[in-house]
N, C-alpha and C positions, 0 to 999 in steps of 0.2 A: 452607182446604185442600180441596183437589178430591177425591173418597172416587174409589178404586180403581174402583168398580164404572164409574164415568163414563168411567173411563179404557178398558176393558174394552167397554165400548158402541161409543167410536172406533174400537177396534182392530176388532170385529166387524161394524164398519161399512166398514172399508177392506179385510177381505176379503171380504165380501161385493161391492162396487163393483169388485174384482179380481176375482173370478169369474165376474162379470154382462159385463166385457169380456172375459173368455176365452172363453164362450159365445157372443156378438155375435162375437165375432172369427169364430168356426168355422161360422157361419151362409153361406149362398151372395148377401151381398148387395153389391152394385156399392163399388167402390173408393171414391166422394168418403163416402157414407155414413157407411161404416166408418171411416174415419179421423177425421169432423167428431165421431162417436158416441165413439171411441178418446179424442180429446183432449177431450171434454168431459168425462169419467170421469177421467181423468187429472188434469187442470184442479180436480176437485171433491177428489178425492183427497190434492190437494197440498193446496187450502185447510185440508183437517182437520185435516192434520199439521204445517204453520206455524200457524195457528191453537192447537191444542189442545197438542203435543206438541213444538210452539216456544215456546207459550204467548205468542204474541202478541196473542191476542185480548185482554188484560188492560195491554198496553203503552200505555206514553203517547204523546202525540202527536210529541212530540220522538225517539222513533225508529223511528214509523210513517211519518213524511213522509218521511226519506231513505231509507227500504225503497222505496216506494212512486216514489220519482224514480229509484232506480237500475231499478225495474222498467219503467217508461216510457222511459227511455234506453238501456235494453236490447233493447227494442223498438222502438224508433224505428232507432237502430244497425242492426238487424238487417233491418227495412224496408229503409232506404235503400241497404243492401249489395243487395240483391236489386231490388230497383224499381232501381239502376243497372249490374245484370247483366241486365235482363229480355233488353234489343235485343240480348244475346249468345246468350240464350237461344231466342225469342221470333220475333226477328226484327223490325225497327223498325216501327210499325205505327202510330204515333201520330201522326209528322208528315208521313206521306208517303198 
């Protein structure tokens, strides 16, 4: 059993990491920054809370692997939608 206090650590750990992007947000620094800074905070955030307070850091393999393929097929999906909307976007640029 995980004692409260660890729990309590997470938690002042995720607002802390929410504060630190609220702060970065209101700063005057160029838009790619801010965003790759935004989703990395974001990204680390998530980890804590599937990890610690999904409590999968303690799961077995048998239902880490189909986490972990729907996350890669979600991703791939979501790629391929966008890499075959770019030449809508973009304008064709690769074969011409």
């Amino acid at each position: 059993m995980t004692p409260a206090r660890f729990y309590i650590g997470i938690f002042g750990a995720l607002v802390a990491l929410t504060l630190i992007t609220v702060l970065v947000s209101s700063l005057q620094l160029p838009t790619a920054p801010r965003v790759v800074f935004g989703l990395a905070v974001a990204g680390a955030k998530a980890s804590l809370i599937v990890l610690f307070f999904m409590h999968l850091k303690s799961e077995r393999e048998m239902v880490f692997w189909p986490l972990a393929l729907t996350a890669f097929l979600f991703v791939f999906l979501l790629a391929f939608v966008l890499w075959s909307e770019a030449d809508h976007i973009v304008g064709p640029t690769l074969g011409s």
